[in-house]
C-alpha positions in Angstrom: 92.9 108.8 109.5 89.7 110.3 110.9 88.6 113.6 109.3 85.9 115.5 110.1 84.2 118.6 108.5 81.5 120.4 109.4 79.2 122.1 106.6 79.3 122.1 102.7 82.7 122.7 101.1 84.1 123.1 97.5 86.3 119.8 96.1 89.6 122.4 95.9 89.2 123.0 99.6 88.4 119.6 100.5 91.6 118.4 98.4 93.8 120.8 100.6 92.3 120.0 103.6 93.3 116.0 103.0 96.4 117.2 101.7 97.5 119.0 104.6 96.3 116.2 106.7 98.1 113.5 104.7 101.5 115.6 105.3 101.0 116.0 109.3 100.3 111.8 109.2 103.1 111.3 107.0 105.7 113.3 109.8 103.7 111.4 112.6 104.5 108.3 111.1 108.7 109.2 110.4 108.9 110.6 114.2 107.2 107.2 115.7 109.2 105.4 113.5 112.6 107.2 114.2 112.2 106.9 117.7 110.4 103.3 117.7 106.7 104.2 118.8 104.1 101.8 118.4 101.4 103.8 119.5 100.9 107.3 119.4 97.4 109.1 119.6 97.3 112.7 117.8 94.0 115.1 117.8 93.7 118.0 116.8 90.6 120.6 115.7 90.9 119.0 112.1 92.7 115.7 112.5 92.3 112.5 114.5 95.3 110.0 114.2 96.3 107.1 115.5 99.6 105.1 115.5 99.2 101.6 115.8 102.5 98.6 114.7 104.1 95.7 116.1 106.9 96.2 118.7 110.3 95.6 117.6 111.6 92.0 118.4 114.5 91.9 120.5 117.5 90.3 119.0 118.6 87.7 121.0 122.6 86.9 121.6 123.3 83.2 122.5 126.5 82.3 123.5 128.1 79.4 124.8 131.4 78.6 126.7 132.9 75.7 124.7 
């Protein structure tokens, strides 16, 4: 997660800043995963979040006329 802030801030309003970025990565991360993303690029004026996993494997069938 990429945050950036511009000027001098108190702690308290940095904490809710990170805390209100923290939830929008953490419904980010349930939609990509829900709906099998493996990449997904979010900005926004506060935020700057990126998606990055594995792709699924396939699951492979074999069969065989015996």
């Amino acid at each position: 997660m990429k945050v950036t802030v511009n000027g001098t801030i108190s702690k308290d309003a940095l904490k809710v800043i990170l805390e209100t970025q923290k939830a929008k990565s953490q419904i980010i991360d349930e939609f990509c995963k829900e709906n099998k993303i493996t990449s997904f690029y979010y900005k926004d004026s506060e935020l700057e979040y990126i998606v990055e996993g594995k792709p699924n494997k396939p699951k492979i069938e074999v069969r065989t006329n015996d």
